[in-house]
Structure formats: structure tokens, C-alpha cells
MIVEXMI-322051 format. One record per residue (C-alpha): residue in three letters; chain; z, y, x. Coordinates in Angstrom, 2 decimals. Layout:
N
R   torfi   sese        c3        c2        c1
R     ALA      A         Z         Y         X
...
This chain:
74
R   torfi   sese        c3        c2        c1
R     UNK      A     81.27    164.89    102.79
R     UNK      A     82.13    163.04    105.95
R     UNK      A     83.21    159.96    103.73
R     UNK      A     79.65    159.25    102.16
R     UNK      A     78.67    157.08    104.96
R     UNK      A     81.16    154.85    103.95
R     UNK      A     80.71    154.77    100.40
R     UNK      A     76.92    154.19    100.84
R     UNK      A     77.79    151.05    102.73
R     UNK      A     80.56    150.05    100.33
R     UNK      A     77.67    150.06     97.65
R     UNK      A     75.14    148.27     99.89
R     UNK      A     77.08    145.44    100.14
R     UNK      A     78.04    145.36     96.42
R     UNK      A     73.98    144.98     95.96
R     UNK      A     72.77    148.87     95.66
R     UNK      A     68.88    148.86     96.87
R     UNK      A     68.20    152.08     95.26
R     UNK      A     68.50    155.10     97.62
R     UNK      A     72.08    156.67     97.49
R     UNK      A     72.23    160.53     97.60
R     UNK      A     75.73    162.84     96.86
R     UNK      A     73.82    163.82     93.72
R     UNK      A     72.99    159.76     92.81
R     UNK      A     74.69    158.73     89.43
R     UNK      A     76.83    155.85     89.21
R     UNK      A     75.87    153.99     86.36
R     UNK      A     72.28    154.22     87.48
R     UNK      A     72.29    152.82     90.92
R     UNK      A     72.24    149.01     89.15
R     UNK      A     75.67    148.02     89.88
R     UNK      A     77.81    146.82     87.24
R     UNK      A     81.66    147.84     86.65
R     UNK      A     83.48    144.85     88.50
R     UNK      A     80.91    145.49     91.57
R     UNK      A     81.86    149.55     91.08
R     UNK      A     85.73    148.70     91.03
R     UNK      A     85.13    146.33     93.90
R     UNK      A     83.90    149.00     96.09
R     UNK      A     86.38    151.65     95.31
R     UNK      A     89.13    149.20     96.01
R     UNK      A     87.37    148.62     99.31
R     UNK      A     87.60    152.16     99.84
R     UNK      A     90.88    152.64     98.96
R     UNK      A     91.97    150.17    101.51
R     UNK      A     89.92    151.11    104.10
R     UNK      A     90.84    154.67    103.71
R     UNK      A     94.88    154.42    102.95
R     UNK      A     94.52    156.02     99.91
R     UNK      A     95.12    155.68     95.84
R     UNK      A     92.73    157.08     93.44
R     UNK      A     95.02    157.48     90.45
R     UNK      A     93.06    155.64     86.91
R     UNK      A     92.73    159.21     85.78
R     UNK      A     90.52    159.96     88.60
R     UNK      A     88.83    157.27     87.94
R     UNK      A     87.17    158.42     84.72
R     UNK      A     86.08    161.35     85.96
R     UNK      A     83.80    159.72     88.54
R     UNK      A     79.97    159.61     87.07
R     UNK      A     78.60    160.90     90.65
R     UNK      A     78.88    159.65     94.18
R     UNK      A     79.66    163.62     94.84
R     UNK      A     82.78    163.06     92.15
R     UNK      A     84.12    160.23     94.35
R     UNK      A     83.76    162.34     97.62
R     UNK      A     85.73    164.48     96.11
R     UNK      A     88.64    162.95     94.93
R     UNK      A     88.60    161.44     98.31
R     UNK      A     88.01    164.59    100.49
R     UNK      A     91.19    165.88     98.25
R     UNK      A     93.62    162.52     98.54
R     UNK      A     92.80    162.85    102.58
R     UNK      A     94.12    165.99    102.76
């Protein structure tokens, strides 16, 4: 999980207040789907990677997008 750092901050700045955990779920940490986008493009970019659209629907944790990152960095 040596990405979460960076997601956490990625959310921060998007407006996240609520604690973020590997276990938090998306849709309840007040962000809305533009803001969520925002921040995975962010990611993407600041990571060099691509997180193909069917990857993206099978994010609902912050754990799911560690994930799909820890695999695409590998």
C-alpha cells in the first residue's frame, strides 16, 4: 500500500475532511464524481500510469484503487 499516501492527499485537495482509511468507501467520503475522476486523473499522471474504464467500475474502496495501482506499477 505504499501509494495511499498519495491518494489521501489527492482526495484532500479535492475537499475530503472525513478521515481516509484503505477500508474508507468512495462514495461516502463526500466527494462527488467529477472531484473522484479529478483525482484519479491526478494520479494517473503523477504516477505514469492508465487505469483502463473497466477498472474503473470496480473501484468502491480506496483499497480497490491501491490495487489496481499496486498491479499497473508492476
Amino acid at each position: 500500500m505504499k501509494y495511499f499516501e498519495q491518494i489521501k492527499e489527492s482526495l484532500i485537495q479535492k475537499g475530503v475532511s472525513v478521515e481516509i482509511t484503505p477500508e474508507s468507501i468512495i462514495k461516502d467520503l463526500g466527494i462527488d464524481s467529477l472531484d473522484l475522476m479529478d483525482s484519479i486523473v491526478d494520479l494517473e499522471s503523477a504516477l505514469d500510469i492508465q487505469i483502463p474504464d473497466d477498472k474503473l467500475m470496480e473501484i468502491s474502496t480506496i483499497k480497490d484503487l491501491l490495487e489496481i495501482i499496486e498491479t499497473l506499477k508492476k
